[in-house]
C-alpha positions in Angstrom: -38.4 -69.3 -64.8 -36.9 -65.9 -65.7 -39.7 -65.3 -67.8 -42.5 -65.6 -65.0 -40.3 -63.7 -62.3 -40.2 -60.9 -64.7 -44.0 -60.8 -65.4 -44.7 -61.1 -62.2 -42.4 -58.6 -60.8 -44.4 -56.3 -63.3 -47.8 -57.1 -61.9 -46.2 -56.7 -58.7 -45.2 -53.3 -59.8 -48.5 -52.5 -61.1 -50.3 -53.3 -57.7 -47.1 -51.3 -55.5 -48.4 -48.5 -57.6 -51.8 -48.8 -56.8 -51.5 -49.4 -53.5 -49.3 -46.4 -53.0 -51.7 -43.9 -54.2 -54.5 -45.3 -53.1 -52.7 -45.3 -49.5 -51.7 -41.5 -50.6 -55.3 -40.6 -51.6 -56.6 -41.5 -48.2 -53.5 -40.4 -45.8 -54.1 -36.7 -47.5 -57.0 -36.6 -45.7 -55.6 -36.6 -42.6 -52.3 -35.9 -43.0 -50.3 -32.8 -44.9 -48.9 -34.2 -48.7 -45.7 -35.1 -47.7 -46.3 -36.6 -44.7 -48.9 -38.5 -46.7 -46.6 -39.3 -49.3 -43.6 -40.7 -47.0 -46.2 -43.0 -45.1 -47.7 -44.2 -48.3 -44.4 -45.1 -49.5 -43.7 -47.4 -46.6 -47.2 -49.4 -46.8 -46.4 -50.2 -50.5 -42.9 -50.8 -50.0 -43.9 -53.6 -47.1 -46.3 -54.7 -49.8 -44.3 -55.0 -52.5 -41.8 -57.2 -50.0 -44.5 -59.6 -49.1 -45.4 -60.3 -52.9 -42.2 -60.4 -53.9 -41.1 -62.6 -51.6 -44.4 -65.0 -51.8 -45.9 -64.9 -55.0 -42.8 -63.3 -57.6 -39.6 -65.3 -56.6 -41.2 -67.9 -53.9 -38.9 -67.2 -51.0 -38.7 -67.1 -47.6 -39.3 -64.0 -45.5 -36.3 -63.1 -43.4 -35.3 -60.3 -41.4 -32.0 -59.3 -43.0 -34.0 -59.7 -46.3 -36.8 -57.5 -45.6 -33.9 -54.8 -43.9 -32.0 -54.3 -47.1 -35.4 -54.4 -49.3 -35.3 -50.3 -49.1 -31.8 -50.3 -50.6 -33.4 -51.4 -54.1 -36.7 -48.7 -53.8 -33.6 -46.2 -52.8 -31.9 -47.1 -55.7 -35.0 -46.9 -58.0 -35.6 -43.4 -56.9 -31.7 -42.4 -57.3 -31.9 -43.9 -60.8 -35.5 -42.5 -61.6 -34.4 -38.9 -60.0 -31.3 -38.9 -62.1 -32.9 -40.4 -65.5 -35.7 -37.1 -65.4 -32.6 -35.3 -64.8 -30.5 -36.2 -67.6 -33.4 -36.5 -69.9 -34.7 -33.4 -69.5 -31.8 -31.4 -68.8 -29.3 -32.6 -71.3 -31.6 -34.5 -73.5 -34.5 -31.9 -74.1 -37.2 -34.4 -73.2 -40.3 -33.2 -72.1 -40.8 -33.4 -68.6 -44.1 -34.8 -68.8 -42.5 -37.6 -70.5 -39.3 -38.0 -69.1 -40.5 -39.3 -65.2 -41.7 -42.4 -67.8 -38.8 -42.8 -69.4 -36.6 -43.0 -66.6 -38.3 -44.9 -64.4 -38.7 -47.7 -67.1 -35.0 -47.3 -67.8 -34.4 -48.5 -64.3 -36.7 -51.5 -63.8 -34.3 -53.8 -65.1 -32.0 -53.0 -62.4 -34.5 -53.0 -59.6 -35.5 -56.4 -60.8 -31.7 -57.6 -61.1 -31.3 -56.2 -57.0 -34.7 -57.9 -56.1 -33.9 -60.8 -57.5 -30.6 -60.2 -56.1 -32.1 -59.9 -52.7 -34.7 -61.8 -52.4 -34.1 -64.8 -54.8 -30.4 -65.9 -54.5 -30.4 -66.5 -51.0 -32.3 -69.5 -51.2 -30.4 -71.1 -53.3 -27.8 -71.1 -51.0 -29.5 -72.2 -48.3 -30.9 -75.1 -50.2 -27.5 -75.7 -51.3 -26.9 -76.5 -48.3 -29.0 -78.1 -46.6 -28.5 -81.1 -49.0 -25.1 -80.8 -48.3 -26.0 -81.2 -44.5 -28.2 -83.8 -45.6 -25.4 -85.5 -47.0 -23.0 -85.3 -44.5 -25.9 -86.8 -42.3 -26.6 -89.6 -44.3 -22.6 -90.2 -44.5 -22.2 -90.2 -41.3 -24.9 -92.4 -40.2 -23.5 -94.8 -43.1 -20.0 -94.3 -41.4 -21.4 -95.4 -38.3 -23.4 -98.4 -39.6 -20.7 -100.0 -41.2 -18.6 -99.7 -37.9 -21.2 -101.2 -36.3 -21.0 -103.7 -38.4 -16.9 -104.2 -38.3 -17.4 -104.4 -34.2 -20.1 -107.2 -34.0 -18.2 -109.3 -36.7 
């Protein structure tokens, strides 16, 4: 199961990316770069919820779910920023190289906060529900068998 989360967390990363500049590409014409930029950063970002959340780790959508989503593309670009940083800064690496570098360096943690996220919860929840499920069926056992005791 690990195995297909993390390939298809990739593939979802490789279609975020598309999306993003192709949303990019077409907000520049009608909107200064930045502005561009910021906007296409949201589409893909809503994107990249929705396929995480349906195809990667088969969960459901929930509000408090897709409100701390941004904290793991936040920490993606704190970690990327800071990897080109340190790379080329203190490390010498060239900085046509190092935005690379840095952001694969932090996909395993972006993956570990997404599946953090938008994975775990679920088990919870399924937890217990057949916990809830078994109370039920206790207590409807419970009941039964006072039934019982009373007509006897």
């Amino acid at each position: 199961m690990l195995l297909r989360h993390v390939s298809r967390f990739a593939i979802v990363g490789v279609i975020n990316t598309v999306v993003y500049y192709a949303s990019y590409l077409v907000l520049r014409a009608v909107l200064p770069y930045l502005a561009a930029h910021l906007v296409a950063i949201v589409i893909s970002m809503v994107g990249s919820f929705f396929l995480n959340c349906y195809w990667t780790f088969r969960t459901r959508l929930t509000l408090r779910r897709f409100a701390l989503f941004p904290l793991i593309n936040a920490t993606n670009y704190l970690l990327t920023t800071v990897g080109v940083v340190v790379l080329v800064e203190w490390l010498d690496v060239d900085e046509r190289i190092a935005p690379i570098i840095a952001a694969a360096a932090a996909i395993p943690v972006t993956f570990v906060l997404s599946r953090r996220i938008l994975a775990t919860g679920d088990r919870y929840e399924r937890l217990a529900a057949v916990m809830a499920q078994d109370v039920m069926t206790q207590d409807r056992a419970g009941r039964a068998a006072v039934a019982t005791r009373t007509r006897e």
